[in-house]
N, C-alpha and C positions, 0 to 999 in steps of 0.2 A: 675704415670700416672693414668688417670680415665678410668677406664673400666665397659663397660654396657654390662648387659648380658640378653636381653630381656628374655620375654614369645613367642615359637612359634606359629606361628598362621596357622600352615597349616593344613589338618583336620588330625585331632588322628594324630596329630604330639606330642608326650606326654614326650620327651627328654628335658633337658636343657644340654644349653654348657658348664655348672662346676657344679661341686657340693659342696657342702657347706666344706668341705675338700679342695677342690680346692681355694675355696675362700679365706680361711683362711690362705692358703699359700701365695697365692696374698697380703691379706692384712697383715700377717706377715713379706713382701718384703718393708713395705711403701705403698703399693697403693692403691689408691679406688675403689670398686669395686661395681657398682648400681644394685642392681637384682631387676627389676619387679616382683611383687606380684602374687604369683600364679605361677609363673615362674617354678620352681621342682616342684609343685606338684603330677604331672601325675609320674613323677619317685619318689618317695617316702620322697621328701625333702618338708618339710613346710617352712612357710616366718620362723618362730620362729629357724630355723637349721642355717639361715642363715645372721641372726642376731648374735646369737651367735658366728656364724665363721667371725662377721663383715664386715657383710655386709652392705650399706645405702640402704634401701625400697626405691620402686619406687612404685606410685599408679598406673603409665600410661606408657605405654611407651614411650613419648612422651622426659620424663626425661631420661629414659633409652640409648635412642640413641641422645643425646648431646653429650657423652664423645667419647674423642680422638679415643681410642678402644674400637669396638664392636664384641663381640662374639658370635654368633650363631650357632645352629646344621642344618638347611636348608635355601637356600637363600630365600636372599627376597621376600616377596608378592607385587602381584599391591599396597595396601594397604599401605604398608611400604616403596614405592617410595620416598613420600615427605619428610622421615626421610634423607634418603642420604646428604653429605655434602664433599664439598671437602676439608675441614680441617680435616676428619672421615679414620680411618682404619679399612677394613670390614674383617672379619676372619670367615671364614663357608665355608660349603658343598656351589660351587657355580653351578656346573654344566651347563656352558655359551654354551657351545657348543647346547647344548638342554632348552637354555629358550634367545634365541636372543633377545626379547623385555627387558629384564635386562642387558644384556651388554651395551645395547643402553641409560637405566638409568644411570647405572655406569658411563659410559663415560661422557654425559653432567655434573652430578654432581662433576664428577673429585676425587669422593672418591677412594682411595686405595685398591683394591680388591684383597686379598688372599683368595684362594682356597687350603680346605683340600685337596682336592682330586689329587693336582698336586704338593705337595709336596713331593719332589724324595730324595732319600738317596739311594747309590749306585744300582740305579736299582731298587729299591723297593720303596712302597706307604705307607709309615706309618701311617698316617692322615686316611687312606682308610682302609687299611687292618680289623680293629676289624668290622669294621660295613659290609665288605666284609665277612668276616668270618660268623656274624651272620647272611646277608641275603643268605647265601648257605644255610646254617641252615634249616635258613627258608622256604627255597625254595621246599625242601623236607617238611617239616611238611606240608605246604600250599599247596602244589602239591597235594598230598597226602591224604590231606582232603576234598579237592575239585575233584578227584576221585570218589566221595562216590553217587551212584546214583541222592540223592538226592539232591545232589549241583550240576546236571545237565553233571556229568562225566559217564563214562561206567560202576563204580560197580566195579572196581577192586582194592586189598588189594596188596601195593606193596610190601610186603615181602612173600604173599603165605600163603598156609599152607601144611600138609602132601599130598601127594597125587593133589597136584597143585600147575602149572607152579608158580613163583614170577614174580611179573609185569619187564617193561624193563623199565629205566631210560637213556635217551639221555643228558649229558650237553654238551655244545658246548664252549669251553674254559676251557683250566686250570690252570690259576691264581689262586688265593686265594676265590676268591666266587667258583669258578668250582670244585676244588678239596674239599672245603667240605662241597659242596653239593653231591661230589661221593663217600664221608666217611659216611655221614648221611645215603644217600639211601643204602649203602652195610649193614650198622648197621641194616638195618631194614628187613635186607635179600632179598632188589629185583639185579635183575641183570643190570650191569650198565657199562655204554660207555663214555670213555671223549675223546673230538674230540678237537684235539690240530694242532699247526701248527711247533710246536717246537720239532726237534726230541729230543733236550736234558730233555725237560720239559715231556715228554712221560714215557725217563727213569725215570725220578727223581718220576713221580706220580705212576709207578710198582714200585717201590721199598718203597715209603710211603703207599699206597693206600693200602687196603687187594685182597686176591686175585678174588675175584667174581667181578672187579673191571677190566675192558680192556681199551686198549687205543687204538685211527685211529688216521689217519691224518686226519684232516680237510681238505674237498673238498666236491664238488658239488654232485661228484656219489657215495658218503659215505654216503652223505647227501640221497638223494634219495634211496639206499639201505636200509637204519634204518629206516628210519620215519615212513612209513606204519606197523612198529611192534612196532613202541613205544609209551608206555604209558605214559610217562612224560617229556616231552622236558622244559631243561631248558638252557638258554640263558645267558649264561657268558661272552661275550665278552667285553672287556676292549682296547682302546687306549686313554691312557691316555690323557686328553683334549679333545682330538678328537669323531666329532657325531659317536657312534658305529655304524656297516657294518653292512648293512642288510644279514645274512649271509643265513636266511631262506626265501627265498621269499611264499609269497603268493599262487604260484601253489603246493611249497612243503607241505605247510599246509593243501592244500585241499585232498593230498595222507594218511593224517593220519585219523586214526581211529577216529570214531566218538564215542565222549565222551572221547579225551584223551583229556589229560593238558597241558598247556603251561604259563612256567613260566619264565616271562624275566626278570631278576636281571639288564640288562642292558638298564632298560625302562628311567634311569636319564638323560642316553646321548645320546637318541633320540629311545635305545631297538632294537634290531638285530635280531627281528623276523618281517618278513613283513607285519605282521596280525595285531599287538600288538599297543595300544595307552594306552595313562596313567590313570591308577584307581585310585582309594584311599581308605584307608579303610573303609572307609563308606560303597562304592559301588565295593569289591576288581576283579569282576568277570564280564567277559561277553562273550559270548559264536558268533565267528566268522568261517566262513564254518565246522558247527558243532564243533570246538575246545573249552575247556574251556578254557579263559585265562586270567592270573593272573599279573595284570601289574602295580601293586602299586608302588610311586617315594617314596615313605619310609617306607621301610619295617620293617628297626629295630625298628621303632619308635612304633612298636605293642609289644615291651618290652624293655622300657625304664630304667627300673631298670638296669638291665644288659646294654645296650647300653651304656648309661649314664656316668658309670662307666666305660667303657672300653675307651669310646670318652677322657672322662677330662684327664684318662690316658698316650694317647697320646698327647695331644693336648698340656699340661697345661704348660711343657718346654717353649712349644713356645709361649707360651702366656707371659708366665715368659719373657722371652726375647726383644719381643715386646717392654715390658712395661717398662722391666729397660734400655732398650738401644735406642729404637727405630728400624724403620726399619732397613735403612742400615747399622748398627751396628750391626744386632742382627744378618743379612747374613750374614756376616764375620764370625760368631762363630757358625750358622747353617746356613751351602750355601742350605737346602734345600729348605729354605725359597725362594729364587730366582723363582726357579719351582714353586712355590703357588703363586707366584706373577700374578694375569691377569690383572688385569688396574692400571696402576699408572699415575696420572698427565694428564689425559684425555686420555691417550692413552693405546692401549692395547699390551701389554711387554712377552705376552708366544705364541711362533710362532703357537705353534698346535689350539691353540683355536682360533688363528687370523686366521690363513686357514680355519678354521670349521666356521669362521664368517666371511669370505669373507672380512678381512680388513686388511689394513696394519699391518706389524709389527713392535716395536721399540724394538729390541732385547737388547742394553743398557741400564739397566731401570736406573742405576744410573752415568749415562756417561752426 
C-alpha cells in the first residue's frame, strides 16, 4: 500500500506520525511510504533519517496526501480540506466531537476516517493513553509555571517549602491523564484531590497514587467545597467520542482564588471547564474572572521527541495492518479498529460521536 505521512501544520505542532524506524518497518513489509520534507524535523528526524529508512520525499504535501493511507498526529486544518478524497484512509487524532466543520468535510469527501482516540481494546484507549500520560505530565509542569506571579498567577510554589503550607492540586477525573497528573503534582510535594465518579477507579488510584494523594466523589458540592482553596484545577475528563461535560461551570470558577490555574487536558473535546476555549502554544494563557487558563489542543506536541516516539509506538501495528490487509481485514485481526472507525462511505459509523454531532448513525460499517 502507499502511505503519506505529511508535515503538521498546526501551530508548534512539532510531532510527526512515524518515525524513521517506523518507516523502515513499513517499507521492510513491501510498502511505500511518502514523508513530506521537513516533516520530523521538529522531533529530531531529518529528511536524510528517512531516506535511509526508505522513505520517497515529498516537496509538498500535496504528493503526500494522494496515497491510499494517510497518517497524521492532529486532524486536519481548513487548509487541508481540499486534500480529502474518497478513495483516501485518514488515521489521526480526530477529535469530531469538538471540530464539527471537519466532520462535515469528511463526510462530503466520503474519505474513511479513523480516530486514534476511539480505538478501544477491552475497555481501554491505546492510541490515547501515551499522549494522555504526557499531557497529565504536563499539565503539572504548565500549571505550575504559570503559577509564578509573573505569568499573571498568585506567586505560589506547588510543592512549599519548610515552614510553608504546599499548594493544593484539584484534577477532576481519573483516567490516565488525571492520575498522572496527581503523580506528577504529589512528586513535587503539593497536596492533591482526584474527583472521580467511579468508586472502583477511587480504590485502584489509593492504592497506585502515593499517599499525600486523596480521592472524592465527583459532584457539584465537592465541587464547590475545593475550588475556593485550590490552586491548580485541572480538567481530565474523558467520554470517549463524546463533547466533554462541562463539569465546572462558570460561577464555580468565579469562587476561585484569584491568580489560581486552570488547566483543561480536555480542551480537544470541547474542555470541561466552563471558562476554558482553545490556545495554542503560541498564545498558551489567558486569564478569565481572574483565573489563569491554560487550554492548548496539543499539548504533547511541546516535546515531540518523546511524543513521537511513544505515538509510532502505538500506532505503527495498526498501521502495519491497514496496509497489509486493508480495512475490513485488518478488524478481523484488531476489532479495535472498529471503535476508531467515525466516517466511512459518507456516513458516520461510531454512535457517540454521531450523538455529539447530532447525526444519524450507521452502526454496521461493514454490513
Amino acid at each position: 500500500m502507499n502511505i503519506g505521512i505529511p508535515k503538521e501544520i498546526k501551530t508548534r505542532e512539532n510531532r510527526v506520525s512515524c518515525t524513521p524506524a517506523g518507516v523502515r518497518h513499513l517499507v521492510g513489509a513491501g510498502h511505500r511510504v511518502v514523508v513530506e520534507s521537513g516533516a520530523g524535523e521538529g522531533s529530531g528526524f531529518s529528511d536524510e533519517k528517512y531516506r535511509l529508512a526508505g522513505a520517497v520525499m515529498a516537496g509538498g504535501p500535496e504528493t503526500v496526501w494522494r496515497n491510499e493511507l494517510v497518517v497524521k498526529v492532529k486532524e486536519p486544518l481548513e487548509e487541508e480540506y481540499g486534500f480529502l478524497r474518497s478513495d483516501q484512509m485518514l488515521f489521526t487524532f480526530l477529535h469530531l466531537a469538538g471540530v464539527p466543520g471537519l466532520a462535515r468535510h469528511l463526510l462530503e469527501a466520503g474519505t474513511t476516517a479513523i480516530a486514534y482516540e476511539t480505538v478501544e481494546v477491552a475497555g481501554r484507549l491505546p492510541l490515547l493513553a501515551p499522549m494522555s500520560e504526557i499531557a497529565g505530565k504536563m499539565s503539572i509542569i504548565m500549571g505550575g509555571y504559570f503559577l509564578s506571579r509573573h505569568h499573571g498567577g498568585e506567586g505560589k510554589l506547588l510543592g512549599g517549602v519548610p515552614g510553608v503550607l504546599p499548594g493544593r492540586v484539584l484534577v477532576i477525573g481519573g483516567g490516565t491523564a488525571g492520575m498522572n497528573a496527581a503523580r506528577s503534582a504529589a512528586g513535587l510535594g503539593a497536596e492533591v484531590t482526584v474527583m472521580e465518579t467511579s468508586q472502583e477507579r477511587m480504590r485502584e488510584l489509593e492504592s497506585l497514587l502515593p499517599s499525600q494523594v486523596h480521592t472524592i466523589y465527583s459532584n457539584e458540592q465537592h465541587l464547590e467545597e475545593l475550588l475556593p482553596e485550590t490552586d491548580l484545577l485541572v480538567g481530565a475528563v474523558l467520554l470517549p467520542g463524546a463533547v466533554a461535560p462541562k463539569v465546572v461551570t462558570r460561577a464555580m470558577v468565579q469562587t476561585m482564588k484569584k491568580g489560581a490555574v486552570v488547566v483543561d487536558i480536555a480542551i480537544d473535546q470541547g474542555g470541561c471547564i466552563g471558562t476554558s476555549r482553545p490556545t495554542s502554544h503560541d498564545e498558551p494563557v489567558f486569564i478569565e474572572e481572574g483565573v489563569v487558563h491554560y487550554c492548548v489542543t496539543n499539548m504533547p506536541g511541546a516535546f515531540p521527541a518523546t511524543s513521537t516516539e511513544a505515538l509510532t509506538g502505538v500506532t505503527l501495528p495498526y498501521v502495519r495492518r491497514l496496509a497489509d490487509l486493508g480495512l475490513e481485514s485488518a478488524s478481523v485481526l484488531m476489532p479495535g479498529l472498529v471503535g476508531g472507525l467515525n466516517i466511512l462511505n459518507g456516513k458516520v459509523v461510531h454512535p457517540v460521536v454521531a450523538a455529539s454531532l447530532g447525526m444519524e448513525c450507521h452502526v454496521n460499517p461493514f454490513g
